[in-house]
Structure formats: C-alpha cells, structure tokens
C-alpha positions as CSV (number, residue, x, y, z in Angstrom):
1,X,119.0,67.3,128.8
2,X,121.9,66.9,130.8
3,X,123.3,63.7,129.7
4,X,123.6,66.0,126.1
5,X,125.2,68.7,128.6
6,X,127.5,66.5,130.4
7,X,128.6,64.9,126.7
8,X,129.2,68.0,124.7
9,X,130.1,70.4,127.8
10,X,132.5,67.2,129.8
11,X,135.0,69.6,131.6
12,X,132.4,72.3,132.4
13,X,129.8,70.0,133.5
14,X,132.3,68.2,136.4
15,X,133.3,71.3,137.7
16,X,130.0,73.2,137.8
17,X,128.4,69.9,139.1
18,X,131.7,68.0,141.2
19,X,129.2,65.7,142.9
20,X,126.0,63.7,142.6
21,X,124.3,65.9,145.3
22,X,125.5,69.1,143.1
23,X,124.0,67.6,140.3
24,X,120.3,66.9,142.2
25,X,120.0,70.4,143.4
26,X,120.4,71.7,139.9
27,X,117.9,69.0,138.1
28,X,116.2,70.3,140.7
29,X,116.5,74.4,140.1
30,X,116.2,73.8,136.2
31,X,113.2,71.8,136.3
32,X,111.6,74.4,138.0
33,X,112.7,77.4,136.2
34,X,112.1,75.7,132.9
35,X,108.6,74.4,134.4
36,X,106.6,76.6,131.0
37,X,108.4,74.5,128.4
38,X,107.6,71.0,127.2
39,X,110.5,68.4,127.4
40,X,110.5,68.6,123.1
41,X,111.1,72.6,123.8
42,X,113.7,71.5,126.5
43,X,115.8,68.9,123.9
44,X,115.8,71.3,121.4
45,X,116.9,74.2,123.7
46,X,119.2,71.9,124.4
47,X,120.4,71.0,121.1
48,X,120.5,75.2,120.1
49,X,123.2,75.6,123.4
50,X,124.9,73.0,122.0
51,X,125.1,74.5,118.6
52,X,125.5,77.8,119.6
53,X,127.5,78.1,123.3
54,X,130.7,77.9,123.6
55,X,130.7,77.4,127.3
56,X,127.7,75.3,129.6
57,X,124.5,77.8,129.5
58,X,123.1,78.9,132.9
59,X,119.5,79.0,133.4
60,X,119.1,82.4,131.4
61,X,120.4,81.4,128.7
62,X,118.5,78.1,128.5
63,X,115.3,80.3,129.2
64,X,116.0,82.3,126.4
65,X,117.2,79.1,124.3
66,X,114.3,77.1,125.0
67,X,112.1,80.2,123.8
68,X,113.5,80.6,120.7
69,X,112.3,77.5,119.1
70,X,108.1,77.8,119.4
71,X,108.5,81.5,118.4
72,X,110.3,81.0,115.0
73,X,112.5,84.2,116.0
74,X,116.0,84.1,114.4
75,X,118.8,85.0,117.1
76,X,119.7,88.4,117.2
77,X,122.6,88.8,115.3
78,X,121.2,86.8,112.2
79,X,118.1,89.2,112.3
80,X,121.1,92.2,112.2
81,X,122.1,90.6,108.9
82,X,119.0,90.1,107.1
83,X,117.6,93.9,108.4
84,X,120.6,95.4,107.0
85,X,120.5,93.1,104.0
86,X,117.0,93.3,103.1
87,X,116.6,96.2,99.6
88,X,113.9,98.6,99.4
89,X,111.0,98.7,99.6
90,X,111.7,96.6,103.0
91,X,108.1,96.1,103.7
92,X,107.9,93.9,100.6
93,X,110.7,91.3,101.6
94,X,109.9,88.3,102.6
95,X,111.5,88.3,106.3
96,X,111.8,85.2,108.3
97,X,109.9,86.6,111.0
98,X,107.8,90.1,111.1
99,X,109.6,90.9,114.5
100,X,113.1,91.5,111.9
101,X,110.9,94.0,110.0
102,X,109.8,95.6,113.0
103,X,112.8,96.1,114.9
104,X,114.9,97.4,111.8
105,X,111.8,99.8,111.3
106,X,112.1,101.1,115.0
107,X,116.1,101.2,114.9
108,X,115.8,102.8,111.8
109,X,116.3,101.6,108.1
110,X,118.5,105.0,107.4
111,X,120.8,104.7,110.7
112,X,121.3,100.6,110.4
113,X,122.7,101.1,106.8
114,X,125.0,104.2,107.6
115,X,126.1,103.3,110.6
116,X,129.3,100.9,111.5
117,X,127.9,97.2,112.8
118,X,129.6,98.2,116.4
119,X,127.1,101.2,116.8
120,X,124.1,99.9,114.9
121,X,123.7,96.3,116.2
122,X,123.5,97.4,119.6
123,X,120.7,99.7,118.6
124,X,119.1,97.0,116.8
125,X,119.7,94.2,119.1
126,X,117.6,96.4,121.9
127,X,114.8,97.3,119.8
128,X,114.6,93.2,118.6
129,X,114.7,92.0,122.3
130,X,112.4,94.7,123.5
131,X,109.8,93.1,120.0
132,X,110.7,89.4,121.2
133,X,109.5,90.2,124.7
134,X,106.1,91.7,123.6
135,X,106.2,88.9,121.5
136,X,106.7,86.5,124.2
137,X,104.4,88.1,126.6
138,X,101.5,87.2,123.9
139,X,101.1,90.2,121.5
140,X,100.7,89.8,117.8
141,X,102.5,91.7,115.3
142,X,101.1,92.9,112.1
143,X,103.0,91.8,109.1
144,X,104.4,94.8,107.4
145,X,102.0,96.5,104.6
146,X,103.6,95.8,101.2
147,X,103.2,98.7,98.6
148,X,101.7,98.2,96.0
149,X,101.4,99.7,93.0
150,X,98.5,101.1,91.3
151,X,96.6,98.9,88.6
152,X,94.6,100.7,86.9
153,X,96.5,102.6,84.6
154,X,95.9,106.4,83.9
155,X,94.3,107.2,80.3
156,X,95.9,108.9,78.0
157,X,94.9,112.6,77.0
158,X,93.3,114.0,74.2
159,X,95.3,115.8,71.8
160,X,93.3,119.0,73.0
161,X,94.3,118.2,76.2
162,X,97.7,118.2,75.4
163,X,97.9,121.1,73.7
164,X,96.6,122.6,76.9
165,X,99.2,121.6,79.2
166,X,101.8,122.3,76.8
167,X,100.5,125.9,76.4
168,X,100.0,126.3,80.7
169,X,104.1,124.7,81.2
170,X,105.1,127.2,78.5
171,X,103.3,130.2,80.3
172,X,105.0,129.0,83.3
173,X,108.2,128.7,82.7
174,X,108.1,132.2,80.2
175,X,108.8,130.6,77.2
C-alpha cells in the first residue's frame, strides 16, 4: 500500500514521510485505523485514491476509500448523475445501488431536477452519506417497489350499459 503511495504520490509521500522513523509511525497509525479491512480491501482502496485523489489521502479518506469497494456504493457525485438522470417512474430503473434510489427519494425527485447542481448536490450528497452510513453500520435497504401495471384487463360493457352512462354524463353536464 504504500510502495503504490510512494510511486504515484513521489513528492507528497517524501514530505509527509521525510524519514524512515516518519514512515514507521504512520505504517504504524494506518495499520491500526484500517485494522476492519482485509489487505485485498486495503490494495483496492488503494488503487481507488490513486484513481481518484489528486493529492496523498489521509486516513479519512482511505477509511472512506477502502469502504467503498465491499459495499458496491458508487461515489457520491456519480450517484448525483444517475438520480438526476434516472426517467420516471424512478422506482422502475435499474440503479446501480438501491442506496442512489433512496437518497434521491429523500432529497427529493422534484427539487433535484429543478434545482441548479450547486444547491441540489449538496442536498443530495447529505442524504446519500447519511444512507451509506446506515448502510455501513449494517442495515438493509429495501429495493424500491416497481409499479406495475394491472393485467387483467377491464371488460368491455354491454351496449345497455353504454347507453346508461351516456344518458348519466348527458344528465350531468345538461345536455
């Protein structure tokens, strides 16, 4: 992990770690803060700063890195897009991850598409980390109840029938 650090991040690495010492006591700090991830979870959190950071990640941001990849939850600005890109009816979409359903439900379907990206993705963004932390912490979301619509057809009415109606809408209306 941070021989892919030190490689991609060369500049930043020597002066956040000048000296072998340096370097020990943050081994150190990261292997215990990242203690709840498997070394796979670490490389590929790893590989995701990498892709992703233009500057050496801190220990947050590896946290939250490391996360993302046994959850399946798309980063937070690519769940923006597809919430706002999704057509109605949203529930029958096919969303990479229910939490992208859920948190453009709870910001809103209406205010996300009327709204300017500057004042809906923050909206957004908060509902989706408040879903990914619930998600995180163990709950289970429900995947969003498609409509559907109804298969048995109606029958059609009898020519009495008809003539009923038609004689109750023209009593209505006074013609």
């Amino acid at each position: 992990m941070f021989g892919l650090l030190k490689l991609s991040y060369h500049n930043q690495f020597n002066a956040a770690f000048p000296d072998v010492q340096t370097l020990n006591h943050a081994k150190r700090l990261w292997l215990e803060s990242l203690a709840g991830f498997s070394p796979e979870q670490m490389l590929a959190g790893t590989k995701r700063a990498i892709k992703h950071c233009e500057y050496l990640p801190t220990i947050h941001k590896m946290l939250q890195l490391c996360a993302e990849g046994d959850s399946g939850l798309p980063e937070p600005r690519a769940a923006y897009r597809e919430a706002c890109n999704a057509p109605s009816p949203k529930a029958n979409q096919n969303w990479s991850h229910p939490a992208v359903y859920h948190a453009g439900r709870a910001a809103d379907w209406f205010f996300l598409a009327n709204n300017p990206e500057s004042s809906a993705y923050p909206v957004f963004a908060a509902h989706y980390k408040k879903i990914c932390e619930r998600l995180m912490a163990g709950e289970q979301l429900p995947a969003p109840e498609q409509v559907q619509l109804e298969h048995k057809p109606a029958e059609p009415l009898s020519k009495a029938e008809n003539a009923k109606k038609l004689a109750e809408l023209r009593a209505q209306l006074e013609i």
